[in-house]
N, C-alpha and C positions, 0 to 999 in steps of 0.2 A: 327265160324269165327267172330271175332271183325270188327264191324261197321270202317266206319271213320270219322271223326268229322264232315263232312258235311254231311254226311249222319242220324249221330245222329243228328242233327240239325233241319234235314228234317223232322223228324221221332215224331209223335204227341205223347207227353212227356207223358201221362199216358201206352205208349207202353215202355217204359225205363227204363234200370235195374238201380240201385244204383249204378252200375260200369261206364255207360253210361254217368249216371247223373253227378257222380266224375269229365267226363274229362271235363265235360261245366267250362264256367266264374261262379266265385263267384255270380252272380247276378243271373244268368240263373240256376244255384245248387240251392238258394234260391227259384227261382220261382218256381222250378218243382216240390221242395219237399211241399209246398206250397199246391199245385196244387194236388199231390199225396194225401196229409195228407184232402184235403177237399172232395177228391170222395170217400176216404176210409169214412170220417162222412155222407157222402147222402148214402152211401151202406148200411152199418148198422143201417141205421135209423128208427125207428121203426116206423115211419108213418110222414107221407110229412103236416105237417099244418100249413097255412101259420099266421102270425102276419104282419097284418098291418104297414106301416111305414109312409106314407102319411100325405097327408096333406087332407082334406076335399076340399078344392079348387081343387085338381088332383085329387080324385076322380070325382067331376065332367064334369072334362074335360076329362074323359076314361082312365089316367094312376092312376092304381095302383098298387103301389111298397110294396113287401112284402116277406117276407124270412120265409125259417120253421121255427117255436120256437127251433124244436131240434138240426136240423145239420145245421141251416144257409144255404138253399140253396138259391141262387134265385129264387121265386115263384113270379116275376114281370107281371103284364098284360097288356097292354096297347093297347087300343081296338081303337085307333085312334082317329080322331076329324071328 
């Protein structure tokens, strides 16, 4: 039984088929696939290591922003002030 568009809506877009995904706005098809195509790069990734992106100032104020070199995930930490 096919969804109905608010219910696709409701529905947290790595649960969504490519049919699902068709009936959204151009904007929203954009996002999901998006969104699909970057869990599919953390899944396969062969090991989570983060690269730095910071600035030395934020590290010492406890944010450190930093992505895996291989799939680009966020590996941000931000330990507060």
């Amino acid at each position: 039984m096919m969804r109905t568009l608010e219910e696709i809506r409701r529905t947290p877009v790595l649960q969504l088929t490519d049919e699902e995904i068709a009936l959204l706005d151009p904007e929203s098809q954009e996002w999901a696939r998006r969104c699909k195509a970057q869990h599919a790069r953390e899944v396969a990734c062969p090991g989570h290591e983060p690269e730095a992106t910071g600035t030395r100032e934020m590290a010492r104020r406890g944010y450190h922003p930093a992505r895996c070199k291989h799939c680009g995930k966020d590996m941000t930490i931000d330990s507060g002030d």
